[in-house]
N, C-alpha and C positions, 0 to 999 in steps of 0.2 A: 818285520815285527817279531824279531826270534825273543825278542826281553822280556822274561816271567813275568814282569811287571804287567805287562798289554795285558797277559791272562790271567789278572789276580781281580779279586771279590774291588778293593780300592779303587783301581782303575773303571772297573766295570761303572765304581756309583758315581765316580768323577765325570766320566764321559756323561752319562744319562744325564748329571746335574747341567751339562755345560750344555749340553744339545736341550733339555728345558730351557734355559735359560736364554738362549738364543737360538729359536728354532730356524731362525731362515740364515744364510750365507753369509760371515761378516764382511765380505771384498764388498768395498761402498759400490752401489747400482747392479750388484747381483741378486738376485731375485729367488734362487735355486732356493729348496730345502736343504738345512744342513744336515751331514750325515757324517762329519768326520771330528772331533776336539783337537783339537790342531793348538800344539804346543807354541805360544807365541815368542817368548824366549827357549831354544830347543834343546832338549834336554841334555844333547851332547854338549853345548856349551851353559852348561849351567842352570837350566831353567827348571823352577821348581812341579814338582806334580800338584797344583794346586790352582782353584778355578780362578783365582785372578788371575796365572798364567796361561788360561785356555782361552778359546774362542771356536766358535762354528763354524765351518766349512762345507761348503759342497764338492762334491769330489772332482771337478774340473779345476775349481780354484785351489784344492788340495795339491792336486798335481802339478801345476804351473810350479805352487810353492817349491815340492819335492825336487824342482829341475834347476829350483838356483833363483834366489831373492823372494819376493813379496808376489801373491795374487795380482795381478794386471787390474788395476783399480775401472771398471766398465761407467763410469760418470766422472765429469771434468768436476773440479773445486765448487763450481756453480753448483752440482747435481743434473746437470744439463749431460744427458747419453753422447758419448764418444762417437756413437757408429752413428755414421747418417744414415743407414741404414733402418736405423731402429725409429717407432712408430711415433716418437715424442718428437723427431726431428723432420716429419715428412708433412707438408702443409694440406691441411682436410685432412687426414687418415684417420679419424674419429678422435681426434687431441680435441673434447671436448670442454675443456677447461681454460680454452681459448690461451693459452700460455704453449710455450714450444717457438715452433721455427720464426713464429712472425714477431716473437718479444726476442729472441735471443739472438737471428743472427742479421736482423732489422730492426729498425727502429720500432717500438711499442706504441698502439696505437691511441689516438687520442682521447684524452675523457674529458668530459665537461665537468666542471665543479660546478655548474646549475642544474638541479635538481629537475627542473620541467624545462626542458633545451627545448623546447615548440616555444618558451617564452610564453604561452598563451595562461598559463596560470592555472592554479584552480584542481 
């Protein structure tokens, strides 16, 4: 970060606007707070200093970026978590929203379209 620009008054209110504006990590299924404005088009190739060219980062996703392509996206196209590892994927582990391992990587469980399933009425 040797470019005057990092340490000028502009940048200073760019950053804070863009870190308001997106407080948590934009890498879809990251969860981290952001901490970094992270040039979407990079300035070396052209990308303007300006908040529709920012977005928020946390500093793990920041660095993947720095090392070559795009933040490692942590949720499939679904929003269904990558890592079976993680607790949306593990069946019981407090996925109380009854949604996770038993709709996604199994058949989704049955519902009744009758309102009183005891049949008894009333």
């Amino acid at each position: 970060m040797s470019d005057p620009f990092y340490r000028s008054r502009e940048w200073r209110e760019l950053r804070a606007a863009c870190l308001a504006r997106q407080p948590h990590c934009a890498t879809p299924g990251c969860l981290e707070r952001a901490v970094v404005a992270d040039h979407i088009i990079p300035r070396s190739r052209g990308g303007a200093d300006a908040l529709h060219n920012l977005r928020g980062l946390c500093l793990r996703c920041h660095n993947q970026r720095r090392q070559g392509g795009e933040p490692r996206a942590w949720t499939a196209a679904s929003g269904q978590p990558m890592d079976p590892r993680h607790w949306w994927n593990q069946p019981g582990a407090g996925n109380l929203s009854g949604l996770g391992a038993g709709t996604v990587w199994g058949e989704p469980p049955a519902v009744s379209s009758d309102p009183d399933p005891s049949g008894e009425g009333g």
